[in-house]
N, C-alpha and C positions, 0 to 999 in steps of 0.2 A: 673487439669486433674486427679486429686487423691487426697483422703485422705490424704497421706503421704506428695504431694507438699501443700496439707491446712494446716497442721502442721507446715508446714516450714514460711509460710507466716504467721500463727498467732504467732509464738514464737519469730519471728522479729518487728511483727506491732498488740502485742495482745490486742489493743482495740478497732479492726477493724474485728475480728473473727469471729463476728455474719453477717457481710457484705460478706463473704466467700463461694461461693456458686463452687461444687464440679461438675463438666461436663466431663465424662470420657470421652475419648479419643475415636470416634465412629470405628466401625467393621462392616463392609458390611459381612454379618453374612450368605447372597446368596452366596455368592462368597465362605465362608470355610464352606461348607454344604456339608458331605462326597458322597451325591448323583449327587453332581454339579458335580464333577474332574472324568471323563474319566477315567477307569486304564490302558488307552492307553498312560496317560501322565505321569502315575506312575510309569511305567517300562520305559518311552522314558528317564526318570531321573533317574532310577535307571543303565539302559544301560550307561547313558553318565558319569556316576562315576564309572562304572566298578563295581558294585555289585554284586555278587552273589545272585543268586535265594533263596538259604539258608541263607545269612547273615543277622540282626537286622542292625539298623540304629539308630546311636542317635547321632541327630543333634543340632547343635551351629548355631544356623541364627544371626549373627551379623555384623556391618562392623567390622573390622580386628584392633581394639584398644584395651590397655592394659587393660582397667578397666573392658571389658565385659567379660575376662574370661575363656580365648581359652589356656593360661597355665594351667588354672585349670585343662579343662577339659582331655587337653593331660598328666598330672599325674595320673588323676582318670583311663585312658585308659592304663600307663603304669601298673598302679596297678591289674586292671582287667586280662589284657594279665599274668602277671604273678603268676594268680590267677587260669590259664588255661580258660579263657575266650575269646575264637576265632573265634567264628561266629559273633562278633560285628565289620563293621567298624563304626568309628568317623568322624561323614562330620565338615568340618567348611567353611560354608557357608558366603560367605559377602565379602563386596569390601574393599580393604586395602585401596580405597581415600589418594592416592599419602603414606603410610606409607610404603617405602619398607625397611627399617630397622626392624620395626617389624616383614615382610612379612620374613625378615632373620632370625630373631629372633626366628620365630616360625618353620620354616623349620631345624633350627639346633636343637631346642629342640627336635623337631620329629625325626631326626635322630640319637643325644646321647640316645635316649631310644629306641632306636632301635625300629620305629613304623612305616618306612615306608612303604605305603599300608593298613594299618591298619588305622591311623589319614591321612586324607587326606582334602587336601586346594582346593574348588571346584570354587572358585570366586563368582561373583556374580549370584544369582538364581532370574531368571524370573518368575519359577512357583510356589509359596510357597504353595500354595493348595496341589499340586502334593508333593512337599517336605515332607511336614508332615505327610501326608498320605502314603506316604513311609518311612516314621519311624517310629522306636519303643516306641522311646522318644524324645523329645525336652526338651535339657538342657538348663539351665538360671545359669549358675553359675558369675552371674557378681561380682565384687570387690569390685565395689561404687553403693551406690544406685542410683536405676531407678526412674525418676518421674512416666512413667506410665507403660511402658513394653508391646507391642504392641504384641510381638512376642508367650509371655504367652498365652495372649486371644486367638490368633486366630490358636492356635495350639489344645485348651483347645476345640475351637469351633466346628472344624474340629473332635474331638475327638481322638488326640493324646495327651496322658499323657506327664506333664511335671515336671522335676524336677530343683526347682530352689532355688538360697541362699535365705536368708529369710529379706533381707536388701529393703529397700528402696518402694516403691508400689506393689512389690513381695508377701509379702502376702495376700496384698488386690485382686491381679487379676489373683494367682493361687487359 
């Protein structure tokens, strides 16, 4: 599904490399076309997280596990806040899939940095069209690398800029 996972398969079996044939991971590319998404559904998601009309958006679309990144990004938003950077909330989009230690986890690091309101835990999003397109950015800060990163493309497609680590098919599909 990348570059990166043919790497990994030729450095394990490298005399099968020429046999390696690379099929990205497809994008129904209708579907994040910024003309498709109503911005009747942009605002029904920005209402239902409590945004302000004024605030930026930069969004974490992942499920709710360590390696994708959701501590990263609530330091990077401690650092901004006391950078006087206050019109940004931080969504973190995605289902915890039964991880409610983590779901603890991250609720108490939100509140030692004193962010609540600011990073907020939205559960799982239906509408990701909508999502991205009511943001500023779409963050990738994963930990471990990604085989193909699904979340990059189709935010990239939509045409919401994204900033992501540089690990793993990351910078093949930013």
């Amino acid at each position: 599904n990348s570059e990166y996972t043919a790497g990994l398969i030729a450095d394990l079996h490298p005399v099968g490399r020429d046999r390696v044939r690379v099929i990205h991971r497809g994008t129904d590319f209708r579907r994040y076309a910024a003309g498709a998404v109503d911005p009747a559904r942009v605002m029904a998601l920005r209402n239902a997280w409590k945004i302000e009309p004024d605030d930026r958006i930069v969004l974490l679309s992942a499920r709710l596990t360590g390696w994708k990144g959701h501590r990263v990004l609530i330091e990077a938003a401690k650092r901004l806040v006391e950078r006087g950077v206050t019109d940004v909330k931080y969504i973190l989009a995605g289902d915890p899939q039964g991880r409610s230690s983590y779901v603890r986890e991250l609720d108490a690091a939100i509140a030692r940095k004193q962010l609540e309101g600011v990073v907020r835990r939205v559960g799982h999003c239906e509408d990701m069209p909508a999502a991205y397109l009511a943001s500023s950015v779409v963050a990738v800060p994963s930990t471990e690398p990604e085989a193909f990163g699904r979340v990059a493309v189709e935010a990239q497609a939509i045409g919401t800029p994204v900033v992501s680590t540089g690990i793993g098919a990351a910078p093949e599909t930013v």
